[in-house]
PATITI-998981 format. One record per atom (N, C-alpha, C, O): atom name; x, y, z. Coordinates in pm, 1 decimal. Atoms other than C-alpha are relative to their C-alpha. Example, Ala and Ser with C-alpha at 12.3 -4.5 7.8 and 13.67 -1.06 7.14 Angstrom:
residues 2
["N",[89.0,-119.0,0.0]] ["CA",[1230.0,-450.0,780.0]] ["C",[90.0,120.0,0.0]] ["O",[193.6,118.1,66.5]] ["N",[-82.0,-119.0,-6.0]] ["CA",[1367.0,-106.0,714.0]] ["C",[-77.0,109.0,73.0]] ["O",[-26.1,219.8,89.9]] 
END
This chain:
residues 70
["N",[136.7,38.6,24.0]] ["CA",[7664.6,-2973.7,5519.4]] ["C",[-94.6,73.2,94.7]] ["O",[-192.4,132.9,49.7]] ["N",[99.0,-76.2,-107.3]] ["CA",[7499.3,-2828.0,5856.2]] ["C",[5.5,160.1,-55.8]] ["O",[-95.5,229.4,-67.6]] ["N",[-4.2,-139.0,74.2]] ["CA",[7641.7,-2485.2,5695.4]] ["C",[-164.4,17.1,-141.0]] ["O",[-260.7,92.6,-154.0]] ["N",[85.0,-46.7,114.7]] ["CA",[7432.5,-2507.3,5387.3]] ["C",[-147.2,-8.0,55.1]] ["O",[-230.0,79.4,29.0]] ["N",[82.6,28.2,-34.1]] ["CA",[7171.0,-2669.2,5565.4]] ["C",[-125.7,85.4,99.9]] ["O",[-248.2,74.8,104.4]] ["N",[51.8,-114.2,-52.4]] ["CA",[7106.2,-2371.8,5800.9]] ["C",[2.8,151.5,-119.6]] ["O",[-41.8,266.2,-119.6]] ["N",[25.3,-156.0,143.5]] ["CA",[7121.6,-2105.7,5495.1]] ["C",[-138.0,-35.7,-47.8]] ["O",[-243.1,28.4,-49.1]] ["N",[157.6,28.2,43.6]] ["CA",[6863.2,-2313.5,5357.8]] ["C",[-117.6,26.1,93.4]] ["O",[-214.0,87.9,48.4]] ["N",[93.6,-51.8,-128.1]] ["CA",[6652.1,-2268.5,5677.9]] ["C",[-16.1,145.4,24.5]] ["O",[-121.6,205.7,44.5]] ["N",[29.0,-163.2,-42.4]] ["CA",[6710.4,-1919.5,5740.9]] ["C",[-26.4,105.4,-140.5]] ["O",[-46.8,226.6,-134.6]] ["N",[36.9,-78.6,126.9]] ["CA",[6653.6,-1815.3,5355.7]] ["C",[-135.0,48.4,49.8]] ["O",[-220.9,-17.6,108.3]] ["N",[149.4,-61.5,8.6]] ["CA",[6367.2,-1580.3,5363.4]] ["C",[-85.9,30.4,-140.5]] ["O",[-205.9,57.5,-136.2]] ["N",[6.5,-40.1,100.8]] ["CA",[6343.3,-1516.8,5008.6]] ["C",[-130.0,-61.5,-94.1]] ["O",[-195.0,9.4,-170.9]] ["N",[75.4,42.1,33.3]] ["CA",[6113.0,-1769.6,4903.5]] ["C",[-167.5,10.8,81.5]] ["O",[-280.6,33.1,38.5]] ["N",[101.4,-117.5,-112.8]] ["CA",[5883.9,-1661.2,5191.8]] ["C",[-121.1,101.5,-70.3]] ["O",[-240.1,111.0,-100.2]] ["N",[81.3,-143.0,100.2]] ["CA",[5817.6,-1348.9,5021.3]] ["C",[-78.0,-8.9,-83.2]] ["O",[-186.7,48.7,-87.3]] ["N",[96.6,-19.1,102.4]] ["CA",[5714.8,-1455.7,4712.0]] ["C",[-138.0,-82.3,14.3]] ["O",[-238.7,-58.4,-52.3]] ["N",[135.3,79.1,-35.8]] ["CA",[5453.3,-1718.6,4860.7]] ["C",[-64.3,94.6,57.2]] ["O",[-185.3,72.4,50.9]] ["N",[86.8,-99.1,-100.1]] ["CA",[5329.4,-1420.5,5076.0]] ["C",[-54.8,87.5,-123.6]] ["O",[-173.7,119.0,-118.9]] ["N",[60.4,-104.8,125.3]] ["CA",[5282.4,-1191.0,4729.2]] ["C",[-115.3,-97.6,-60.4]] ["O",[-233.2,-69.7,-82.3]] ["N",[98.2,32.6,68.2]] ["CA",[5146.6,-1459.8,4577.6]] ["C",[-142.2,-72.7,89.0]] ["O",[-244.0,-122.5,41.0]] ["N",[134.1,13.1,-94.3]] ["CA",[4900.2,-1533.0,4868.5]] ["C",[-85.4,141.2,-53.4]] ["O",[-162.8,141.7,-149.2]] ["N",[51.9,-122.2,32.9]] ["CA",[4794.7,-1158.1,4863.0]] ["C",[-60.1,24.2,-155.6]] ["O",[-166.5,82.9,-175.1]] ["N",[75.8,-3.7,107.3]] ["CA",[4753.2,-1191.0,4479.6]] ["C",[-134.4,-107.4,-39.1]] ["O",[-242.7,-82.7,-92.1]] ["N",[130.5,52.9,25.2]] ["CA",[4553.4,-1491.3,4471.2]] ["C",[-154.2,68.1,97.3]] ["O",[-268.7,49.3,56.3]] ["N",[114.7,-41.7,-36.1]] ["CA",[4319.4,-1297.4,4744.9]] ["C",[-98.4,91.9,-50.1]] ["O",[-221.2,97.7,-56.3]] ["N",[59.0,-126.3,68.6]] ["CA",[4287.2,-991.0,4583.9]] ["C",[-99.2,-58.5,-154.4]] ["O",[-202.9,-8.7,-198.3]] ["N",[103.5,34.6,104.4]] ["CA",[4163.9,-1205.2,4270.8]] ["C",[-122.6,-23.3,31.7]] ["O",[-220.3,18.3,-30.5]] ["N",[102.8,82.6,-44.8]] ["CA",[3936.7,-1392.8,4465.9]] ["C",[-105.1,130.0,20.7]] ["O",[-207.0,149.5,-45.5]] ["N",[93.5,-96.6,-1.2]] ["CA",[3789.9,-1082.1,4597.7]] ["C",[-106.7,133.5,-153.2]] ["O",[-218.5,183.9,-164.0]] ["N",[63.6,-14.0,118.3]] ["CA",[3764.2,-938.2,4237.2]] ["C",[-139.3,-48.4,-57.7]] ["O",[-231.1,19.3,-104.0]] ["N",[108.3,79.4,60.8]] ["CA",[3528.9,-1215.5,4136.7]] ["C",[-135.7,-18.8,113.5]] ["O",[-248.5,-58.6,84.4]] ["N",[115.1,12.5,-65.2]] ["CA",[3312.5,-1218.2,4407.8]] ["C",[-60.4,103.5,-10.4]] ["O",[-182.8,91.3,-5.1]] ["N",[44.4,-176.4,-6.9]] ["CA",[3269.0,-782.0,4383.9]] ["C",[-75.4,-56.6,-167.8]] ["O",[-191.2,-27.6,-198.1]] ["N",[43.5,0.9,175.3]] ["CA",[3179.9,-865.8,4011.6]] ["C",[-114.0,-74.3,-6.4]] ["O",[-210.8,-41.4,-75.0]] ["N",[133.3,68.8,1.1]] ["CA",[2939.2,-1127.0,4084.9]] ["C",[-95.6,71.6,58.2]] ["O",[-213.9,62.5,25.7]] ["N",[121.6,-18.6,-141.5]] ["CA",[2778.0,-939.1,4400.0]] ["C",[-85.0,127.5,-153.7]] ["O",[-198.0,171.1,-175.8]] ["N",[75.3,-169.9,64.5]] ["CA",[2751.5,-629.7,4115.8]] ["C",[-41.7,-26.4,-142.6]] ["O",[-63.4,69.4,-216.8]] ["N",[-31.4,44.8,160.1]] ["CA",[2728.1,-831.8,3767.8]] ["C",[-175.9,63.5,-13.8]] ["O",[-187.8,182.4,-43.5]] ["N",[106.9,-97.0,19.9]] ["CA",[2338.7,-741.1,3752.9]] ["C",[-12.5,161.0,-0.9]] ["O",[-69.5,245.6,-69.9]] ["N",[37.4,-219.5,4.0]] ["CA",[2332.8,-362.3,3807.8]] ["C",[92.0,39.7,-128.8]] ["O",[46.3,96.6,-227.9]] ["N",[-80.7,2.8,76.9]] ["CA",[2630.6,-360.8,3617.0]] ["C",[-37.7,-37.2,-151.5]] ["O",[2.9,31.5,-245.3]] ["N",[91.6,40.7,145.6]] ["CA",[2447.2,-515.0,3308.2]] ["C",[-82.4,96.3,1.3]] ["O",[-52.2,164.5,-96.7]] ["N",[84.5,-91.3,39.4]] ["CA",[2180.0,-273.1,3331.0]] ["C",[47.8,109.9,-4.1]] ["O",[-22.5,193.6,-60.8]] ["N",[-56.0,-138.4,20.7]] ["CA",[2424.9,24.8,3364.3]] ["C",[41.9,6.3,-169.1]] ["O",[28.3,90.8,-257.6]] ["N",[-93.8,-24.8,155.4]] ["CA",[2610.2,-61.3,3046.7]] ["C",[-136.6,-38.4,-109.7]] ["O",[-128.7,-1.6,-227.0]] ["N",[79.0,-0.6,87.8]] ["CA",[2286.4,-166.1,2892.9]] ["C",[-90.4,138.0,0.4]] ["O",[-111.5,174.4,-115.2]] ["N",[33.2,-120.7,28.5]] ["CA",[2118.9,156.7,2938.4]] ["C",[96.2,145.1,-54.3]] ["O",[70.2,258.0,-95.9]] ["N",[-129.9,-73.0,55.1]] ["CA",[2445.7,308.3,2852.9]] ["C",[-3.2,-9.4,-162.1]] ["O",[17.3,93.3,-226.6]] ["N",[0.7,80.6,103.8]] ["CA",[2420.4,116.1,2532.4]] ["C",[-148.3,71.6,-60.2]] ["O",[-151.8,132.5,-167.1]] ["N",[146.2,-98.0,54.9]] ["CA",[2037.8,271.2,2482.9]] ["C",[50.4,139.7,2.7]] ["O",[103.1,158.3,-106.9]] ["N",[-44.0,-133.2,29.6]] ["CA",[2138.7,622.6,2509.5]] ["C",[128.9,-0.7,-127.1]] ["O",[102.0,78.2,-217.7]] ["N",[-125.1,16.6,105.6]] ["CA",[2443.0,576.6,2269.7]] ["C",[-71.5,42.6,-139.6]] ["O",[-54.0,142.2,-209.8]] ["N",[48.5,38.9,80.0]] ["CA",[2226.6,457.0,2033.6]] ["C",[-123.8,68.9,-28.2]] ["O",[-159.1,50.2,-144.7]] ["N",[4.1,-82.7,18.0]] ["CA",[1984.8,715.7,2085.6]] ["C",[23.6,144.8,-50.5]] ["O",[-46.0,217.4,-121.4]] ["N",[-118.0,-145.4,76.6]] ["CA",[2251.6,1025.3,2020.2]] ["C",[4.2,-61.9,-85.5]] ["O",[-107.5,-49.9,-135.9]] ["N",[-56.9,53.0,139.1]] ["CA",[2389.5,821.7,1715.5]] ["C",[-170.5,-5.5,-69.2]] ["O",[-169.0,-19.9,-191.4]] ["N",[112.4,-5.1,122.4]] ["CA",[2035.7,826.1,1555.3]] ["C",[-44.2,129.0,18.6]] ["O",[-75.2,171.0,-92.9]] ["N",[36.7,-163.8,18.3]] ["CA",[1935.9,1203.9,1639.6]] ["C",[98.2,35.1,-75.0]] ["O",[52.1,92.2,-173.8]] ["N",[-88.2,-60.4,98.0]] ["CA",[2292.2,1291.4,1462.3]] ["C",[-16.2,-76.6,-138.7]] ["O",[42.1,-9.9,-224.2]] ["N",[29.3,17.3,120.4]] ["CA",[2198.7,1100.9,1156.7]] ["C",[-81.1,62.3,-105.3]] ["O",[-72.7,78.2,-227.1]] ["N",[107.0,-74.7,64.9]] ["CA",[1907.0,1274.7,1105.9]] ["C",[28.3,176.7,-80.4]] ["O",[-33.4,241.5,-165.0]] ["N",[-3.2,-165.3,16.9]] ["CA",[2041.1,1636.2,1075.8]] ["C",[5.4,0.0,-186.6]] ["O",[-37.9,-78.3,-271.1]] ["N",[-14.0,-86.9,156.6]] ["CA",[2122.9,1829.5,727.2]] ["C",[146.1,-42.9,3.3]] ["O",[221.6,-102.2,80.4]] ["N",[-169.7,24.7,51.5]] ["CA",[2442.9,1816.6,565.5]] ["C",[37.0,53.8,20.5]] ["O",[108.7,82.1,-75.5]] ["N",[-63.3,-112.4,-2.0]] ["CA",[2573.0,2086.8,712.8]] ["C",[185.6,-4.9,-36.7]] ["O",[250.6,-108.5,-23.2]] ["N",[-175.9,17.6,62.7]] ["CA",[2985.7,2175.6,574.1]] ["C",[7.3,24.9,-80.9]] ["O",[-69.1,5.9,-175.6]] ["N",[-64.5,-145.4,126.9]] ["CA",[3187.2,2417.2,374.1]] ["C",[15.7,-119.3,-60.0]] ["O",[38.8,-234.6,-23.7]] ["N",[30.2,60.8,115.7]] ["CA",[3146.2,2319.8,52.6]] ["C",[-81.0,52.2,-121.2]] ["O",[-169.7,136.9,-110.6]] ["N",[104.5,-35.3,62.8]] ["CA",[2993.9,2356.9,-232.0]] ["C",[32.9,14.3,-103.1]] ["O",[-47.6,49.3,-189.3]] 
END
C-alpha cells in the first residue's frame, strides 16, 4: 500500500497536463482581451476593406464584353 501510495505521489504526469492546460486557458484569455482592445479598428479595417471590394466589383461590371467569340 505505502508502495502504490508513493507512485501516486511522485507521478508527474498529471502535472503536465494541468500546466498545458493552464498555459492554454491563458493564451485564450489573452486572445480575447487583444480582440477586444482591437475589435474597433478592426471593424473599420474590414469595413473599408468591404468598401473597396465593392468598389472594384462595380468598375468590372461596367466594362464591354470583351472575349473570343463570335
Amino acid at each position: 500500500m505505502k508502495a502504490t501510495l508513493a507512485q501516486f505521489w511522485n507521478d508527474e504526469d498529471g502535472i503536465t497536463a494541468l500546466e498545458y492546460g493552464l498555459i492554454a486557458g491563458m493564451v485564450a484569455v489573452a486572445l480575447i482581451v487583444a480582440v477586444g482592445a482591437f475589435s474597433g479598428s478592426l471593424k473599420s479595417m474590414f469595413e473599408d476593406l468591404g468598401t473597396k471590394l465593392d468598389t472594384a466589383r462595380a468598375g468590372t461590371t461596367t466594362g464591354g464584353g470583351g472575349g473570343a467569340g463570335g
